[in-house]
C-alpha positions as CSV (number, residue, x, y, z in Angstrom):
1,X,219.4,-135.2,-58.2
2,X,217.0,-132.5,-58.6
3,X,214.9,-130.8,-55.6
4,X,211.4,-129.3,-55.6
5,X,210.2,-127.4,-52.8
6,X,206.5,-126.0,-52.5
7,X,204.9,-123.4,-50.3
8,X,201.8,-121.5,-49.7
9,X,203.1,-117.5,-48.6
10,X,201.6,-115.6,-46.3
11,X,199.1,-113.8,-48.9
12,X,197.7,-117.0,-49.6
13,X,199.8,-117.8,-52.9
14,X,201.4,-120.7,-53.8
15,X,205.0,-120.9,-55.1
16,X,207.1,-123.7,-56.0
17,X,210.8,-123.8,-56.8
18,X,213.5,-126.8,-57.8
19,X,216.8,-126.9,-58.0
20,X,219.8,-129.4,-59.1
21,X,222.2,-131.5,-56.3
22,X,221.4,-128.6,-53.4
23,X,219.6,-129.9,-50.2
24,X,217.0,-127.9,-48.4
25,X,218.2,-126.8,-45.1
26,X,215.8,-124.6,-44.0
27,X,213.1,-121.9,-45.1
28,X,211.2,-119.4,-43.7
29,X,208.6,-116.8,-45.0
30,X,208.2,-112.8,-44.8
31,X,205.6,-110.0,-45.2
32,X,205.2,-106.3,-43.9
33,X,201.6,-105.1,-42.8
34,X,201.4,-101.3,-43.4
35,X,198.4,-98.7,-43.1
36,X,198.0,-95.4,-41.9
37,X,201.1,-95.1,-38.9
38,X,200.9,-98.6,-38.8
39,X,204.0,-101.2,-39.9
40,X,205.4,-104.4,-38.8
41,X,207.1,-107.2,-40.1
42,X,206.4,-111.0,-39.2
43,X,208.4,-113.8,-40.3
44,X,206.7,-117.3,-40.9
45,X,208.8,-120.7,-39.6
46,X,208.5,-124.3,-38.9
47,X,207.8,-125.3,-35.2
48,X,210.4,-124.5,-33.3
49,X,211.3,-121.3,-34.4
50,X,210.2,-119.2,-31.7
51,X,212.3,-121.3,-29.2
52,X,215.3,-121.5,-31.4
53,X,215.5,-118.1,-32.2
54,X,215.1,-117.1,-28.6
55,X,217.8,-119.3,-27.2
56,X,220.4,-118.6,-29.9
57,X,219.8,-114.9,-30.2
58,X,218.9,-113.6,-26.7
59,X,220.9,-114.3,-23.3
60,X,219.3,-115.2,-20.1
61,X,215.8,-114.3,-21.6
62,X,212.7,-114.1,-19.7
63,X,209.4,-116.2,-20.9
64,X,205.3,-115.6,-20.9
65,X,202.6,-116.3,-22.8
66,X,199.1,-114.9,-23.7
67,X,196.1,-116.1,-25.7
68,X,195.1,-114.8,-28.8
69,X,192.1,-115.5,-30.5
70,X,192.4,-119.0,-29.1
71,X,196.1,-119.6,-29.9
72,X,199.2,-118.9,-27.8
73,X,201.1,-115.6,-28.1
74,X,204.6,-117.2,-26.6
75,X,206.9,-114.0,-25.6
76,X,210.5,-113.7,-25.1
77,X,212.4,-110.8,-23.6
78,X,216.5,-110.7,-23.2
79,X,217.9,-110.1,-19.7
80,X,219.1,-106.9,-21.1
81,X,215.4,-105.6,-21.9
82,X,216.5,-104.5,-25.8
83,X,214.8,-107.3,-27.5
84,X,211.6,-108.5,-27.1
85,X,210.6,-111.5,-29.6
86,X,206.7,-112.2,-29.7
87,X,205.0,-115.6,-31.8
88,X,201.9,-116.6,-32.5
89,X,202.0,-120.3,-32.3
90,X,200.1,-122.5,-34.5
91,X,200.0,-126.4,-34.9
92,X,202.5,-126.2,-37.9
93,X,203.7,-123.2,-38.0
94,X,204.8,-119.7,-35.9
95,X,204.4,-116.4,-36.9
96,X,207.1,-114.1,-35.2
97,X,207.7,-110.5,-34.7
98,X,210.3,-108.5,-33.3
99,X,210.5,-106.1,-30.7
100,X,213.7,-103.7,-30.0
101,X,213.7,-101.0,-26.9
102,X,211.9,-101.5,-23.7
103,X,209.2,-104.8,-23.9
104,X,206.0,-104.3,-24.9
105,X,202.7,-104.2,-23.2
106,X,200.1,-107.2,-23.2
107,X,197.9,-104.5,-24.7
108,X,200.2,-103.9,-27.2
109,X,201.0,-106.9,-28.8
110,X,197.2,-108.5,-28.0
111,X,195.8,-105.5,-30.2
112,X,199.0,-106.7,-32.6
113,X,198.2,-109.8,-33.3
114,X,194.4,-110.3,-32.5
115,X,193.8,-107.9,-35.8
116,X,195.6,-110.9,-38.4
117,X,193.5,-114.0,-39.3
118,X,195.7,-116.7,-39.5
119,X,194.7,-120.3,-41.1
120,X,197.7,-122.4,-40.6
121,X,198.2,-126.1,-42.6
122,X,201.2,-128.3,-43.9
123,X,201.4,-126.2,-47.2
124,X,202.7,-122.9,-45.2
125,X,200.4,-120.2,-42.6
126,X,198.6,-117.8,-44.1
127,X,198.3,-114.2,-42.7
128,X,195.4,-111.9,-43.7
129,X,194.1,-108.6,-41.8
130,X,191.1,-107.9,-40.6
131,X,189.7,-105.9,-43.7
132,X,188.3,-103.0,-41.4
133,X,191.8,-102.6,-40.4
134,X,193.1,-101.0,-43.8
135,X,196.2,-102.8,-44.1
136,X,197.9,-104.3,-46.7
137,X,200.4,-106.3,-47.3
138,X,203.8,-105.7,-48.9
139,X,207.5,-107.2,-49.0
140,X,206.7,-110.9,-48.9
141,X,208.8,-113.2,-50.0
142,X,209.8,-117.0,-49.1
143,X,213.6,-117.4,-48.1
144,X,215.2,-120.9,-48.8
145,X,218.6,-122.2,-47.2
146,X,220.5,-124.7,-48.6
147,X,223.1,-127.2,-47.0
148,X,225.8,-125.2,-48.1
149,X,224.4,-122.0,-47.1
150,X,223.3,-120.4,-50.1
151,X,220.1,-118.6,-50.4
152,X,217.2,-118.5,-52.3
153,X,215.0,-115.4,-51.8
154,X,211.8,-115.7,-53.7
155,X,209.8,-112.0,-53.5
156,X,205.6,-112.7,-54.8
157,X,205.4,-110.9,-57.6
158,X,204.3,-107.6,-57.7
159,X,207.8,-107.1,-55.7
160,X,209.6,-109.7,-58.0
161,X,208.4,-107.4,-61.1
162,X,211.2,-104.6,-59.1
163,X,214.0,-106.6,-59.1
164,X,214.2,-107.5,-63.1
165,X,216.9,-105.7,-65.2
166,X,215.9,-103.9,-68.3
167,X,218.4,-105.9,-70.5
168,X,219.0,-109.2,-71.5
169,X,219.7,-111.8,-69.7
170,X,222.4,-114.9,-70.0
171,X,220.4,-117.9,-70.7
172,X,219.7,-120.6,-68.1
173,X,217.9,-123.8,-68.3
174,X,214.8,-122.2,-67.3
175,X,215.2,-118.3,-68.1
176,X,218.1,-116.1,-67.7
177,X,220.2,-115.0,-65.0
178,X,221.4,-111.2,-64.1
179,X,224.2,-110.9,-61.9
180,X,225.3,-107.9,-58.8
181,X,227.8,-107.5,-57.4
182,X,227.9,-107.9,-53.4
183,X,231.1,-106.2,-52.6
184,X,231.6,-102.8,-54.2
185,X,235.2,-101.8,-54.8
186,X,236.8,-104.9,-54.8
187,X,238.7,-105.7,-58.3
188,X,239.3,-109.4,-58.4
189,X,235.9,-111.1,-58.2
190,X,234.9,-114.7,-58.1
191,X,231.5,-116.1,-58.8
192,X,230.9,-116.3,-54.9
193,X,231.3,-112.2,-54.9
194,X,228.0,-111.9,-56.5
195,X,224.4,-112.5,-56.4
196,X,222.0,-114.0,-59.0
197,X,218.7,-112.8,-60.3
198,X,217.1,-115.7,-62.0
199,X,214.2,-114.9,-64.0
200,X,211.7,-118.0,-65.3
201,X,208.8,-117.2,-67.3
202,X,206.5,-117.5,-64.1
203,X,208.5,-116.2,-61.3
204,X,212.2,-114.7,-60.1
205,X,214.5,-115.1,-57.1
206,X,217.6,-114.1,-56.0
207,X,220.7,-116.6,-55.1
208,X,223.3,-115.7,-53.1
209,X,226.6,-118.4,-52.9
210,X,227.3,-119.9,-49.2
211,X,231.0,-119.6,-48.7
212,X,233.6,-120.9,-50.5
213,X,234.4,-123.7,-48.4
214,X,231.0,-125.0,-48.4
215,X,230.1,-124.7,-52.4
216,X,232.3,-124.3,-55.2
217,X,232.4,-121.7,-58.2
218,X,231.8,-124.4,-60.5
219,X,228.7,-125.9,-58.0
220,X,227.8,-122.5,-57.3
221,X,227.1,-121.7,-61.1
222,X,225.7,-125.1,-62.2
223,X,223.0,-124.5,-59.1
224,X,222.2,-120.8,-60.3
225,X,221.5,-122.3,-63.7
226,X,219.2,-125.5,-62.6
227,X,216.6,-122.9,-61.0
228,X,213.3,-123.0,-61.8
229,X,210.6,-120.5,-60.0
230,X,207.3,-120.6,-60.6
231,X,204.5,-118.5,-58.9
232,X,200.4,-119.8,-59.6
């Protein structure tokens, strides 16, 4: 059985991406905002996110919430005050940042977030800044997670363009595939001790195996070669 998945990124673009006998487990989109002395990641998930990531990844955390630009700003600080996780909640999506050190002001993260226009929709949230703010955007990318694991990072791109070896690939059923190894030093290697840059002609990614016990080398290499990435 063959999977397609489709997406709009943060910038606006669309991507879509299939894939032979893997099942989508989950996905979630990325993009830096720099400018100036300004930068700050967000990640972009499916409802939900904010509350999962808070009760799996801080202890005993404490919850508020603010309004920005007429959607909620839900906040999460752990008990130990080191992590502060901040979303900006919309009907389909959330749009999450991370905070580490002592928790940050309402001023702080009002100016934040109230500086992004988001437009949020079943195809994927879109983040734009305010263009008097002089930001740009750089290192987005869509990250898919399959049932066994395995990843599929998919850079837009102007980033994808940096990741491309100079030499020839081995040919796929799309493109060609470049492999790096994940574990320096170690001798004996099996397909699952490397990752995969598959390049298409409109669009590249990079696959990383779930462990062994979850995907096969065999599995592993038939799913690297069924990618197809394409960017519009």
């Amino acid at each position: 059985m063959r999977y397609t998945f489709s997406r709009v990124a943060p910038s606006g673009r669309d991507v879509q991406a299939s894939w032979a006998d893997e099942r989508l487990s989950s996905e979630v989109s990325g993009v830096r905002f720099v400018g100036s002395s300004y930068g700050r990641g967000f990640q972009i998930g499916t409802t939900g996110f904010h509350d999962f990531a808070a009760e799996h990844h801080l202890r005993s955390a404490s919850h508020r919430r603010l309004r920005v630009r007429g959607r909620e700003l839900r906040i999460a600080t752990g008990a130990d005050k080191r992590t502060t996780i901040a979303s900006l909640i919309g009907p389909r999506h959330e749009l999450m940042t991370v905070f580490s050190g002592p928790a940050p002001t309402d001023h702080t993260l009002t100016g934040l977030f109230g500086v992004l226009r988001v437009s949020d929709s079943t195809s994927g949230m879109v983040v734009r800044p305010e263009r008097n703010t002089l930001l740009e955007a750089v290192n987005e990318h869509v990250l898919l997670v399959g049932e066994s694991h395995s990843s599929l990072d998919l850079p837009v791109p102007a980033e994808a363009r940096r990741m491309k070896p100079r030499s020839k690939g081995a040919d796929t059923a799309h493109g060609e595939v470049w492999r790096r190894p994940l574990h320096h030093g170690r001798r004996s290697r099996t397909a699952h001790d490397y990752a995969y840059i598959v390049g298409t002609r409109k669009g590249i990614g990079e696959a990383v195996a779930g462990p062994e016990s979850k995907i096969s080398s065999r599995t592993l290499l038939d799913w690297v070669d069924s990618i197809d990435i394409a960017w519009t």
